[in-house]
C-alpha positions in Angstrom: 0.0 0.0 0.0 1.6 4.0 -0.7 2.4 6.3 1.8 1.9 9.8 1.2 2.8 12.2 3.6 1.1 15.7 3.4 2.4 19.2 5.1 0.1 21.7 5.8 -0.4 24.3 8.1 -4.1 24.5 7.3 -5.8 21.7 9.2 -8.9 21.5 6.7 -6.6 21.6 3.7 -4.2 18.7 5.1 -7.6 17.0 6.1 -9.6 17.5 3.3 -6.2 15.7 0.9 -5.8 12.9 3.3 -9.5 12.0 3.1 -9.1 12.0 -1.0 -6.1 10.0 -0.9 -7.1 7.2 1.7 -10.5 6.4 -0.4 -8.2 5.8 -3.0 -6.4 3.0 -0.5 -3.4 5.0 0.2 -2.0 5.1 3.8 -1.7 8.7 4.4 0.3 10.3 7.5 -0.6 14.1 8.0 1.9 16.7 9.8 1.5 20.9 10.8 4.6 21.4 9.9 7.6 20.2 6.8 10.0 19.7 10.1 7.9 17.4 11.6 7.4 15.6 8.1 10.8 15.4 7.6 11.6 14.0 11.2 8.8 10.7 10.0 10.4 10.7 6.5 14.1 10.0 8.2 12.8 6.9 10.2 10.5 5.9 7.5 10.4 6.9 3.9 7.2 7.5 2.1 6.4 7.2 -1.4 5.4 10.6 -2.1 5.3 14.0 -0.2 3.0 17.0 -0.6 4.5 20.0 1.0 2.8 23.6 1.5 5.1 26.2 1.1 4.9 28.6 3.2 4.5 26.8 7.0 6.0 27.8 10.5 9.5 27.0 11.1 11.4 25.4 7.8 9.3 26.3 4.3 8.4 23.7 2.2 11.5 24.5 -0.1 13.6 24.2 2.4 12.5 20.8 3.8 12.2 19.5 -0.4 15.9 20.1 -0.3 16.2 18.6 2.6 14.5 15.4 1.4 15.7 15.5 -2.1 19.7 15.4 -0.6 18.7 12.1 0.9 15.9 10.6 -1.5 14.7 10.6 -4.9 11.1 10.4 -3.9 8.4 12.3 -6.0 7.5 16.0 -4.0 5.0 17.8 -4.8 4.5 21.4 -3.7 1.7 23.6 -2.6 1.9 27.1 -2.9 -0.1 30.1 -2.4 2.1 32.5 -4.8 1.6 32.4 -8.8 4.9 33.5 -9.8 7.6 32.1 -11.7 10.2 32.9 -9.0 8.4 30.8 -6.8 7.9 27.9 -9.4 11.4 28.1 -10.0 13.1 28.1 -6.5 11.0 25.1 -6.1 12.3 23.2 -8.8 16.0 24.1 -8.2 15.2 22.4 -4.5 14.4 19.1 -6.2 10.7 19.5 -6.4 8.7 17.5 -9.2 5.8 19.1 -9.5 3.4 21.9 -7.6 -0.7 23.2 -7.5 -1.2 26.7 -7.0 -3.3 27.5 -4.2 -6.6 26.9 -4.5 -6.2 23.7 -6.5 -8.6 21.0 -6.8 -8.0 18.1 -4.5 -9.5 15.5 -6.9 -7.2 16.4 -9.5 -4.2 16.5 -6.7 -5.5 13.3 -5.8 -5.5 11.7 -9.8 -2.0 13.3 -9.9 -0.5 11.2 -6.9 -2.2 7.7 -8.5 -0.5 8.5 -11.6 2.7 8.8 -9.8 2.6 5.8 -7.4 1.0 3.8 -10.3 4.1 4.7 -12.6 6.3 3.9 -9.3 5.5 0.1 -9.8 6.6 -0.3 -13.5 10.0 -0.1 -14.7 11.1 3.4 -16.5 13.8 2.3 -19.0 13.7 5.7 -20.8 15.7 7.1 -17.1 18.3 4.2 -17.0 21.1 6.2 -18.3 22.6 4.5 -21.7 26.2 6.0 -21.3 27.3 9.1 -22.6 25.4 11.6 -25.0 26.9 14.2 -27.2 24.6 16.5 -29.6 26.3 19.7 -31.0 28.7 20.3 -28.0 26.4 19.4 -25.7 27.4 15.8 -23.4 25.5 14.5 -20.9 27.9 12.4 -18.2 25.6 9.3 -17.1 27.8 8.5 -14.7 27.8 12.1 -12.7 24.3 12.9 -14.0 25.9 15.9 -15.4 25.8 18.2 -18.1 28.5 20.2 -20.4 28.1 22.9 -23.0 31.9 22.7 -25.0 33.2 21.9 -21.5 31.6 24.0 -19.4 29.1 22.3 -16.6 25.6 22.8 -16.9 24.1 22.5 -13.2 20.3 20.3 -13.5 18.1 19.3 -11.2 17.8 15.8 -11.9 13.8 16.4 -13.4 15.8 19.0 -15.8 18.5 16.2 -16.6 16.1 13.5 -17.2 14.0 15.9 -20.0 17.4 16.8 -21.7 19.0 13.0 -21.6 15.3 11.5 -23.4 15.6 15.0 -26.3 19.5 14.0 -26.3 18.5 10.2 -27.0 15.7 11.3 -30.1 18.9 13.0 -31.5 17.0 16.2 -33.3 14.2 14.4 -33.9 10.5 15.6 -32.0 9.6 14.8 -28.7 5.5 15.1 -27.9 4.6 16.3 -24.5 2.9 13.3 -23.8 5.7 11.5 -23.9 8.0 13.7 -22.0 5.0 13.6 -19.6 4.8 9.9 -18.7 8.5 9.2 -19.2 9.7 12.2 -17.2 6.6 12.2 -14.6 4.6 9.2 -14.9 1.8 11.2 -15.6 -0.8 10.0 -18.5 -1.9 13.0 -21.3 -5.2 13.8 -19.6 -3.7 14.7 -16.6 -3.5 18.8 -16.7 -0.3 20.0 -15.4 2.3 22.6 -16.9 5.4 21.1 -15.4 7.1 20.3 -18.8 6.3 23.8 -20.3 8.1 24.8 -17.2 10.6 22.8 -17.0 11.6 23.4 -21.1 11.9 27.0 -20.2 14.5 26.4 -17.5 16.3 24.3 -19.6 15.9 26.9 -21.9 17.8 29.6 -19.9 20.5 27.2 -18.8 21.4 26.6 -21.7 21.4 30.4 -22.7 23.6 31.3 -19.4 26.3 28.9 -21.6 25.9 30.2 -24.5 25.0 27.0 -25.9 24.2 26.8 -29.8 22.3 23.5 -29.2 18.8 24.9 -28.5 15.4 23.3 -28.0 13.0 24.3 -30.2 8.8 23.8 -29.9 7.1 21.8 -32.2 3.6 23.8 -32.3 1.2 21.6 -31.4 2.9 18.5 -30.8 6.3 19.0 -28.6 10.0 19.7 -28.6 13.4 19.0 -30.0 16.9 19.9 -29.8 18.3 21.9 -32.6 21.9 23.3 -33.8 21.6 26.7 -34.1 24.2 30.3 -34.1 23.4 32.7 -31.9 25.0 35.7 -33.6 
C-alpha cells in the first residue's frame, strides 16, 4: 500500500487531501509542519510527499531540499504564490511538480495515483545509456551531469532527465505526452504545466552557456533539440 505524507499548516486543507487520498487506498500520515514531516520521512520513507510552502518553522523548499539530498522520492508542492520565482526556486530544491493554491483536490489526488502507479513499473527511458553528445552538448551518465563545449551545466535531476530523453531522439521531435509519462509518470489527460516549465529552464540554462544546441517547440505536438548560431 503507498504512503503519502502531506504538510500543511491549514488543518482543513491537510484534512480534506488525506480524506481524497485514503478512499483511494493510500496510507496517508498528516503533519503541521515540513519539520515534523521530515523527522517521520528519516525513520520511514514515504512514497510521495506533498509540502505547503509557506509553513512555520522550515518552508516547504527548504525541507524539499532537505529530502531530495537524501531521496529521490516524487514531491510535490503547494503554494499560495503564482509567480515564476516561486515555481522556480522550487524546482531548483528538487521538487517535481506543484498546485497553485486553490487547486482541486481531486485532480491533486488523480495526480498522486499517476505517480505511485508509474512507481511500480520499470522506466527504461531514465536508466542512463552511457554518454550523449549533440552539437557540444554531453550528458555524463555516470555524474548525471551536463556540459556545454566543457563548461558544466548544473540540473536538477527532473531538468536532466528531460534533456537525456531529447539527447537520446537526437533532433528528432519529442511530444509532451511522452516527456510527460516518461519524465513524470503522468498519463496526457492529466492537466499539469510542469514540462512547459521545465523546457523554459532548460531553456535559460542553456542560454547562461551560450549553448548553440537549442530546444525548439514543435507547435502543437512537442520539442526538439536543434543546432543553431546565436550571432
Amino acid at each position: 500500500m503507498a504512503r503519502v505524507y502531506v504538510a500543511d499548516d491549514e488543518r482543513n486543507i491537510r484534512e480534506l487531501i488525506g480524506s481524497f487520498l485514503e478512499k483511494e487506498g493510500m496510507t496517508v500520515s498528516l503533519f503541521e509542519t515540513g519539520d515534523q514531516l521530515l523527522v517521520a520521512f528519516l525513520k520511514e520513507p514515504a512514497d510521495v510527499v506533498v509540502l505547503d510552502v509557506m509553513m512555520p518553522g522550515t518552508d516547504g523548499f527548504g525541507i524539499a531540499k532537505e529530502i531530495r539530498s537524501i531521496s529521490e522520492v516524487p514531491i510535490i508542492l503547494l503554494t499560495a504564490r503564482d509567480s515564476d520565482l516561486d515555481f522556480v526556486q522550487g524546482f531548483e530544491t528538487g521538487a517535481d511538480d506543484y498546485f497553485t493554491k486553490p487547486f482541486s483536490a481531486v485532480k491533486l489526488t488523480l495526480r498522486i495515483k499517476a505517480i505511485i502507479q508509474r512507481q511500480a513499473l520499470d522506466r527504461p527511458e531514465k536508466k542512463d545509456l552511457g554518454p550523449l553528445s549533440y552539437g557540444g552538448l554531453h550528458l555524463s551518465a555516470e555524474k548525471r551531469q551536463a556540459f556545454y563545449q566543457d563548461q558544466p551545466i548544473k540540473l536538477t535531476n527532473t531538468e536532466y532527465d528531460l534533456l537525456q530523453m531529447l539527447m537520446q531522439h537526437q533532433g528528432a521531435a519529442v511530444s509532451r505526452d511522452e516527456l510527460l509519462e516518461a519524465i513524470w509518470g503522468y498519463a496526457s489527460d492529466v492537466e499539469t504545466r510542469v514540462t512547459d516549465d521545465t523546457i523554459k529552464r532548460l531553456r535559460k540554462k542553456l542560454r547562461m552557456v551560450e549553448s548553440h544546441v537549442i530546444i525548439e517547440t514543435v507547435w502543437g505536438y512537442g520539442f526538439k533539440l536543434v543546432t543553431k548560431s546565436l550571432d
